[in-house]
C-alpha positions as a Markdown table, in Angstrom:
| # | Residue | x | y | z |
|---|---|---|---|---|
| 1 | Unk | 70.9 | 112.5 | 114.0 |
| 2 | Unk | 74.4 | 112.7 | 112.3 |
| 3 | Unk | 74.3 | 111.3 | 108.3 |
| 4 | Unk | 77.3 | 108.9 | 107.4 |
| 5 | Unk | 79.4 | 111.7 | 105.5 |
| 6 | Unk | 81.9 | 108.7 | 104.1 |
| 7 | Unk | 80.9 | 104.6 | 103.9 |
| 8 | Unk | 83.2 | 101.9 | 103.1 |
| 9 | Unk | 81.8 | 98.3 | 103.1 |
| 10 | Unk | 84.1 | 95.4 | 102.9 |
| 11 | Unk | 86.4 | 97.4 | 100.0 |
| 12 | Unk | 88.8 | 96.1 | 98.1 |
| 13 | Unk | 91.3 | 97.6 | 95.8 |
| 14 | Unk | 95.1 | 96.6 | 93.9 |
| 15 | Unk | 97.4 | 98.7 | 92.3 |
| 16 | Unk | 98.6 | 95.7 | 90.4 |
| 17 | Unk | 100.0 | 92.2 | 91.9 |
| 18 | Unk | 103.8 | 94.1 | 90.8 |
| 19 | Unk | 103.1 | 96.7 | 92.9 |
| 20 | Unk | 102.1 | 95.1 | 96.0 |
| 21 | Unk | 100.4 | 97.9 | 97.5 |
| 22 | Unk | 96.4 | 97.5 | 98.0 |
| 23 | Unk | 93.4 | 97.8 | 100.7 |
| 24 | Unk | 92.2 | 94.4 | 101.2 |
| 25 | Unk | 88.1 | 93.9 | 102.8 |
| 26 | Unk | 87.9 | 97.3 | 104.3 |
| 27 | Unk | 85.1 | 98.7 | 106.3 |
| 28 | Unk | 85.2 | 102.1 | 107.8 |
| 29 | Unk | 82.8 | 104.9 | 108.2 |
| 30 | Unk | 83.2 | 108.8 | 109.1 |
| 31 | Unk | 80.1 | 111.0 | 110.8 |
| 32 | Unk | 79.1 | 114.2 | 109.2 |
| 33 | Unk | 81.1 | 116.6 | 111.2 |
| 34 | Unk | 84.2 | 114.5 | 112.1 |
| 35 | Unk | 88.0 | 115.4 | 111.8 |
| 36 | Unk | 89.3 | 112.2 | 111.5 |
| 37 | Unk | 93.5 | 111.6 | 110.9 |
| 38 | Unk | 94.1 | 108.6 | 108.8 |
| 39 | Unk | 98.1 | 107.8 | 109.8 |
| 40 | Unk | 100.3 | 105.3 | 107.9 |
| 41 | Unk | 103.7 | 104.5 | 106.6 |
| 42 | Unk | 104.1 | 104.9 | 102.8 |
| 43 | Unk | 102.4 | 101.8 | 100.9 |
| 44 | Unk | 99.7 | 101.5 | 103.8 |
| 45 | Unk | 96.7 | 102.7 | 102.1 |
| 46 | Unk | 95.8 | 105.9 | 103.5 |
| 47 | Unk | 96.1 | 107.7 | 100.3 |
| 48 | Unk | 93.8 | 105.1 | 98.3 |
| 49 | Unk | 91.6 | 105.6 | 100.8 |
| 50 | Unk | 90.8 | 109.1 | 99.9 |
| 51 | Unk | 91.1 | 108.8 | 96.3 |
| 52 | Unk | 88.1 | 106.4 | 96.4 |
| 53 | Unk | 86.4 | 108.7 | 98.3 |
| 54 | Unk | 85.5 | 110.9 | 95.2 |
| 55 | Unk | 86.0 | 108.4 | 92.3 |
| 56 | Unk | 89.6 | 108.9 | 91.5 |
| 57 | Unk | 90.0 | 105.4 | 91.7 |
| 58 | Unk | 87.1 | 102.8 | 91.0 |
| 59 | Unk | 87.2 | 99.6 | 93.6 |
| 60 | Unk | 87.5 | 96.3 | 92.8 |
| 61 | Unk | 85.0 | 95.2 | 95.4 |
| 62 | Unk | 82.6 | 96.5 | 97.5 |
| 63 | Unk | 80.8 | 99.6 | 98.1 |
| 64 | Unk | 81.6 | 103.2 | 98.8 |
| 65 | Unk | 79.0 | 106.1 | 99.8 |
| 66 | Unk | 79.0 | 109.3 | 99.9 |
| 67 | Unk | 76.1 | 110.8 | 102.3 |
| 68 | Unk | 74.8 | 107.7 | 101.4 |
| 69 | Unk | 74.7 | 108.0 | 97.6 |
| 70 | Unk | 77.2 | 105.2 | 96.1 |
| 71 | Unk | 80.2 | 106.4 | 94.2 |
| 72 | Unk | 80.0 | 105.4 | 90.8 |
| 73 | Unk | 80.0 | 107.1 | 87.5 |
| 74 | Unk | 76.5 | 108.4 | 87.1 |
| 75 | Unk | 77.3 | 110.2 | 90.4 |
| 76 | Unk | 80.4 | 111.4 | 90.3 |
| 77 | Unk | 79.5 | 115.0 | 89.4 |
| 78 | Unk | 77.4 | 115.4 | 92.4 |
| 79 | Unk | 79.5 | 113.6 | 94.9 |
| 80 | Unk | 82.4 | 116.0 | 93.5 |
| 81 | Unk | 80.7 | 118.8 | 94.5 |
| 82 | Unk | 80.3 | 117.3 | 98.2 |
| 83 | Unk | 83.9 | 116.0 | 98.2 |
| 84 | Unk | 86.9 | 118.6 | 98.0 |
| 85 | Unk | 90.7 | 117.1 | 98.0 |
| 86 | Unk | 93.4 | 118.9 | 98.0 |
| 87 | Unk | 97.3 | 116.8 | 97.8 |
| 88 | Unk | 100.4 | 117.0 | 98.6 |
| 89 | Unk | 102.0 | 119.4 | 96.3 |
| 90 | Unk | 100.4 | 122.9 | 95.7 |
| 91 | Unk | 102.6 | 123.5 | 92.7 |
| 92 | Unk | 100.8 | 120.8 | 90.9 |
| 93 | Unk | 97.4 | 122.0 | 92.0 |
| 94 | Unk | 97.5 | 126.1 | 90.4 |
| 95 | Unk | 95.9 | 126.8 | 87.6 |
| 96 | Unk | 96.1 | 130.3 | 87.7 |
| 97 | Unk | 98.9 | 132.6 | 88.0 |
| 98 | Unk | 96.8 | 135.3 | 90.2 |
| 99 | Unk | 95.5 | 134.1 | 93.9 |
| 100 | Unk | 91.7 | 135.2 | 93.1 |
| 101 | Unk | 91.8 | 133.4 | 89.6 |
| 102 | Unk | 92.7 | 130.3 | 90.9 |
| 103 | Unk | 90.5 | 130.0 | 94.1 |
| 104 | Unk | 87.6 | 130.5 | 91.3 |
| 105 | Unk | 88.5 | 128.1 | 88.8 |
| 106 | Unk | 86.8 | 124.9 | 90.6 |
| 107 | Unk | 83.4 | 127.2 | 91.0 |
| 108 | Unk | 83.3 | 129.1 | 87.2 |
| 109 | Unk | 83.6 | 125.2 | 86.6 |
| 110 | Unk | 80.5 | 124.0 | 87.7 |
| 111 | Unk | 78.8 | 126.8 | 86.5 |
| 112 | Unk | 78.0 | 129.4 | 89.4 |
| 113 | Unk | 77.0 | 133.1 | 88.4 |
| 114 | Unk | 79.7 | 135.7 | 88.8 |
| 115 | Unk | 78.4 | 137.0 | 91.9 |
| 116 | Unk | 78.2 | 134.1 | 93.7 |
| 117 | Unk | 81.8 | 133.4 | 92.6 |
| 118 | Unk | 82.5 | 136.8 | 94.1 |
| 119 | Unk | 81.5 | 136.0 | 97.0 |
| 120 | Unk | 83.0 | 132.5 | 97.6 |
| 121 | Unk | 86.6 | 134.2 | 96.5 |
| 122 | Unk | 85.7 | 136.2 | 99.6 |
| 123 | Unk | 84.4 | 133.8 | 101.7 |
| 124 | Unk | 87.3 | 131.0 | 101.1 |
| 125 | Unk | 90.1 | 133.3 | 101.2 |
| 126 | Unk | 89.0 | 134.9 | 104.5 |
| 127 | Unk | 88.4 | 131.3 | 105.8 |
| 128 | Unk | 92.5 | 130.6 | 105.2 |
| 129 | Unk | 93.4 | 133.6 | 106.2 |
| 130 | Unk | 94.3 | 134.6 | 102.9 |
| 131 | Unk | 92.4 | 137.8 | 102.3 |
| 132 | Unk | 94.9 | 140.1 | 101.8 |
| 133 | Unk | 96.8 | 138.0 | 99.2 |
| 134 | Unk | 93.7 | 138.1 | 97.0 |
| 135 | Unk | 95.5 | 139.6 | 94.0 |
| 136 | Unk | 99.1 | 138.2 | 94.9 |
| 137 | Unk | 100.7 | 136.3 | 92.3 |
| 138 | Unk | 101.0 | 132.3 | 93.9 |
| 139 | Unk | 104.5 | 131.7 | 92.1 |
| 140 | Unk | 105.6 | 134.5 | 94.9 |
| 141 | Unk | 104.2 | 133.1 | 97.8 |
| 142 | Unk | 105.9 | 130.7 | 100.7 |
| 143 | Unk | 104.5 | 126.9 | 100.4 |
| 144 | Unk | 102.4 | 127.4 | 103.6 |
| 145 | Unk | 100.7 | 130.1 | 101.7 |
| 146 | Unk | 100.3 | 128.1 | 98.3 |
| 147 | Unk | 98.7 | 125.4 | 100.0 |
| 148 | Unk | 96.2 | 127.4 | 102.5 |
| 149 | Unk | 94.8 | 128.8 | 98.7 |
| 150 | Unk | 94.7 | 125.5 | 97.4 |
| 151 | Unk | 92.7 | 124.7 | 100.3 |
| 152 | Unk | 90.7 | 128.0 | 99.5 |
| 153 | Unk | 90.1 | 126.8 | 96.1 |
| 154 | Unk | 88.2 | 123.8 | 97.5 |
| 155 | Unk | 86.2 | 125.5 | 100.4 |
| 156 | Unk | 85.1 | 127.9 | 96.8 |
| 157 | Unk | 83.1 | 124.9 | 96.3 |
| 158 | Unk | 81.4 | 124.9 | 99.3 |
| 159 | Unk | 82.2 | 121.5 | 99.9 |
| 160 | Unk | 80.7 | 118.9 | 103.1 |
| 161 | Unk | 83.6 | 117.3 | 103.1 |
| 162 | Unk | 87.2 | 118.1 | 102.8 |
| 163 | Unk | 90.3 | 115.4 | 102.4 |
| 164 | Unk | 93.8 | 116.3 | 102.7 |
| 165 | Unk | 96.0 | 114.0 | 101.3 |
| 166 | Unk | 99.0 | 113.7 | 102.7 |
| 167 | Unk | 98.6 | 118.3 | 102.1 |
| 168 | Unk | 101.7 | 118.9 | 104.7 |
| 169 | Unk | 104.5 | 116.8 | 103.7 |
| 170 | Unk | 106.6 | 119.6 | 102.0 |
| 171 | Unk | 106.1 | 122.0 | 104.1 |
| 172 | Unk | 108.1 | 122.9 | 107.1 |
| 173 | Unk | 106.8 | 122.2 | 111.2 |
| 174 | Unk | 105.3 | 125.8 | 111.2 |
| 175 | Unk | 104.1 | 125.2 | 107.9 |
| 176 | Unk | 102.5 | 122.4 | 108.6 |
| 177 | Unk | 101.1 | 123.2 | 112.1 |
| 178 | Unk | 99.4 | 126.8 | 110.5 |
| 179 | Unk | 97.6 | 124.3 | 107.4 |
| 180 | Unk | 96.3 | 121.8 | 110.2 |
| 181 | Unk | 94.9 | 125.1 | 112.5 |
| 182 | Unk | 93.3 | 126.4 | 109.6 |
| 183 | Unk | 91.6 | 123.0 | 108.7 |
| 184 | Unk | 90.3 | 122.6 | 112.7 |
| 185 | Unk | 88.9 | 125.9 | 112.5 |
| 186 | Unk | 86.9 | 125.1 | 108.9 |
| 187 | Unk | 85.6 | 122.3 | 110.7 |
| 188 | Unk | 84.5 | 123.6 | 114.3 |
| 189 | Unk | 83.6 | 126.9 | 112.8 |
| 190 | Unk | 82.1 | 125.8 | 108.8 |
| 191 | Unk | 81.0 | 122.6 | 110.5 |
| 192 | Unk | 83.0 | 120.5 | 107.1 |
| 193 | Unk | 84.0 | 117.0 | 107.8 |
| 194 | Unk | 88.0 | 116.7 | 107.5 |
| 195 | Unk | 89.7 | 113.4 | 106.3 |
| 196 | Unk | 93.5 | 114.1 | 107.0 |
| 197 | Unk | 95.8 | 111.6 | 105.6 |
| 198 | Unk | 99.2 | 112.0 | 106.8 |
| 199 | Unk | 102.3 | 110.1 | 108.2 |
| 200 | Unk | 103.0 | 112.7 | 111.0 |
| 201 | Unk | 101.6 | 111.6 | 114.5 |
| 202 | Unk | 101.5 | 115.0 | 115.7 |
| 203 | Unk | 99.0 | 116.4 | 112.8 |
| 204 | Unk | 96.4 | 114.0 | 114.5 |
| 205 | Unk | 96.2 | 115.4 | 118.0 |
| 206 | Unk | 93.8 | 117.7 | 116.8 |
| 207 | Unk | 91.2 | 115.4 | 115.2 |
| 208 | Unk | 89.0 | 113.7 | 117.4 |
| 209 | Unk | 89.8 | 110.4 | 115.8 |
| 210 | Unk | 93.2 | 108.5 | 114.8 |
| 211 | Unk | 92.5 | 105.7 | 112.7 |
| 212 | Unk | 95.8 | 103.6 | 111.4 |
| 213 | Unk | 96.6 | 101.8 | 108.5 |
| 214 | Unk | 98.6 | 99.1 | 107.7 |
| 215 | Unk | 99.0 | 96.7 | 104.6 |
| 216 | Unk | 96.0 | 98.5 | 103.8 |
| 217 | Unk | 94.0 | 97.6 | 106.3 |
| 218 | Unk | 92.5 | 99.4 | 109.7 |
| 219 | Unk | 95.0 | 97.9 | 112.4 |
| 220 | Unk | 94.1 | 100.9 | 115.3 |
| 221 | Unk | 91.3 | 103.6 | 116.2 |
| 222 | Unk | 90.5 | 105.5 | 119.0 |
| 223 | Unk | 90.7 | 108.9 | 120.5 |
| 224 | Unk | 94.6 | 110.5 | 119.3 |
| 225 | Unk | 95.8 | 110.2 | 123.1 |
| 226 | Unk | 94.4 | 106.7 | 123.4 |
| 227 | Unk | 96.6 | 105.4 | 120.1 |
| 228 | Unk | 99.6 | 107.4 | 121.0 |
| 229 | Unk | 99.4 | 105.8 | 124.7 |
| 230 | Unk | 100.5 | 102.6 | 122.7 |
| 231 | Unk | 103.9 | 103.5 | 121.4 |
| 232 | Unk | 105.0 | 100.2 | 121.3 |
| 233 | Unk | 102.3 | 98.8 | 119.1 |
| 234 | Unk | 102.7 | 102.0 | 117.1 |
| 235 | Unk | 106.7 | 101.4 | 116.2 |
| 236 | Unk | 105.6 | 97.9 | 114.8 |
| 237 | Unk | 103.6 | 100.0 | 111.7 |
| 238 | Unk | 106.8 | 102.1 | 111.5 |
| 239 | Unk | 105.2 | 105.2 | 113.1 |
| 240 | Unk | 107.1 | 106.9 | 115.7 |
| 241 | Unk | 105.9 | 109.6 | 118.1 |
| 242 | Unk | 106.9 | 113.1 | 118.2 |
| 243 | Unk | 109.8 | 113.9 | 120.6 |
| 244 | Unk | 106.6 | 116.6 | 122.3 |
| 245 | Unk | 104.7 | 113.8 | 122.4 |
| 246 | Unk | 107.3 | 111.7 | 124.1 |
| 247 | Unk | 107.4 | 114.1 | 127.2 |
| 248 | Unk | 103.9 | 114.7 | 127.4 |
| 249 | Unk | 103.4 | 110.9 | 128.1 |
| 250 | Unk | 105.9 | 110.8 | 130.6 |
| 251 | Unk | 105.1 | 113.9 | 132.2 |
| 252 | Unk | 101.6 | 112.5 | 132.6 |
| 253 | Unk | 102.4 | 109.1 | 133.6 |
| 254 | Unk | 104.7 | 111.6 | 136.5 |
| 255 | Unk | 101.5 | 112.8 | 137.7 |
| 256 | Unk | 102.0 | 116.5 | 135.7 |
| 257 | Unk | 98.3 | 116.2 | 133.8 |
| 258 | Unk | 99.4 | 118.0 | 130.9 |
| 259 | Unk | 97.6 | 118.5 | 127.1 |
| 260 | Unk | 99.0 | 116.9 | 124.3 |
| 261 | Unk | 100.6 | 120.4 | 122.4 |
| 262 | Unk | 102.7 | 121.0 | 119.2 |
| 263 | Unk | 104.4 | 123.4 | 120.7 |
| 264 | Unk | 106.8 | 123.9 | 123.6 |
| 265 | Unk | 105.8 | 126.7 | 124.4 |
| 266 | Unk | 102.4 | 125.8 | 125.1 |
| 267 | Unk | 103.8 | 122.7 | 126.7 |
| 268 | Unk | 105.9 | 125.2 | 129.0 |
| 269 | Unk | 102.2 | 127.0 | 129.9 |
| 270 | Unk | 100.9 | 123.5 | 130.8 |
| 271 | Unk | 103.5 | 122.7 | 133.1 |
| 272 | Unk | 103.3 | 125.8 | 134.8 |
| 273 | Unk | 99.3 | 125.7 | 135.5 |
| 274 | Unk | 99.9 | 121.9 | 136.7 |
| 275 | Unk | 102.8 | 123.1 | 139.4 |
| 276 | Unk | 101.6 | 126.3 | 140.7 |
């Protein structure tokens, strides 16, 4: 049987009654394993949600677990260890000027012997596809690339669960569609449960959940292709599907059974396999 990876049980949090943004009550849960996408406008939540996750914000009420051990101070070093995030601007997140340097920062941190280091450089670079860049200096490199080794810095840690926080939003389409691959692959091939924040509908066709957020609360969840059936409902959260996404629906509601893609050329394979 599956653990809980992430708990949350009638959470509360507020920025502040100026700011007006906060998750009200909130109780959701994600299996050891999942890829769940978290989608919402700005202000909804999403992103609180994952910074409670790991204790970089404290609730105001309620409880949070991690693999069932409660997020609080005295655990935060362990729960850290479990929990990897990596945000929205790779810039911010280097510390290193060298590719290898910087993957190993997070692991010479909590104390692993050089060799082990070694071989979790290896190992997290490899995973991103980032092998060859091993000794590339990260100020060179496109922001696709800076973000699959901040992404490699956190897998260094071996960690069970992996949260991307809003990790795409300043990167181009192919950008963004090459950082998503890699994290579906991580978790059918490294078995890591993936926690993808983001406000691009198309992202979450590859998890096997889309939860929505709204005024910081959970207004939809369900299977990707089930939520993006409800367009309507989906434009009322200020969410709009993609224009692929669009024609998919309607080519299926034509009788053309076609896969949700990113891609039109892998929309134009799909049509061709359903008409010959």
């Amino acid at each position: 049987m599956k653990e809980k990876a992430l708990e949350y049980r009638d959470v509360s949090f507020t920025y502040g009654q100026e700011s007006g943004f906060s998750i009200e009550h909130l109780d959701f849960e994600v299996e050891e394993g999942e890829f769940v996408a978290v989608l919402g406008h700005n202000g909804s939540g999403k992103s609180t949600l994952a910074r409670l996750a790991d204790g970089l914000l404290t609730a105001d009420g309620g409880e949070i677990r991690v693999f069932g051990r409660p997020v609080t101070e005295k655990n935060l070093f362990e729960i850290r260890k479990d929990v990897g995030i990596v945000f929205q601007n790779p810039d911010s997140q280097a510390v290193a000027s060298i590719v290898e340097d910087d993957v190993a920062f997070g692991a010479e941190n909590v104390g692993l012997p050089r060799e082990e280091i070694g071989k979790r450089i290896g190992f997290a670079l490899r995973a991103v596809g980032m092998e060859e860049y091993r000794t590339a200096t990260i100020s060179r490199l496109s922001g696709g690339q800076k973000q699959r080794v901040a992404i490699a810095g956190v897998l260094a840690l071996k960690p069970r669960v992996m949260i991307l926080d809003e990790s795409t939003a300043m990167l181009d389409p192919r950008g963004r569609r090459e950082i998503v691959g890699v994290v579906k692959k991580l978790n059918e091939e490294e078995g890591i449960t993936v926690l993808l924040i983001t406000h691009f509908l198309e992202e979450a066709m590859l998890a096997s959940r889309a939860v929505v957020m709204d005024r910081g609360k959970i207004v939809m969840q369900d299977a990707p292709e089930a939520v993006f059936r409800r367009e309507e409902e989906l434009l009322t959260y200020h969410l709009a599907l993609p224009r692929i996404t669009e024609i998919c629906n309607r080519l299926r509601a034509g009788g053309i059974a076609v896969q949700n893609t990113l891609d039109v050329e892998t929309l134009a394979e799909e049509i061709a396999k359903c008409v010959s």
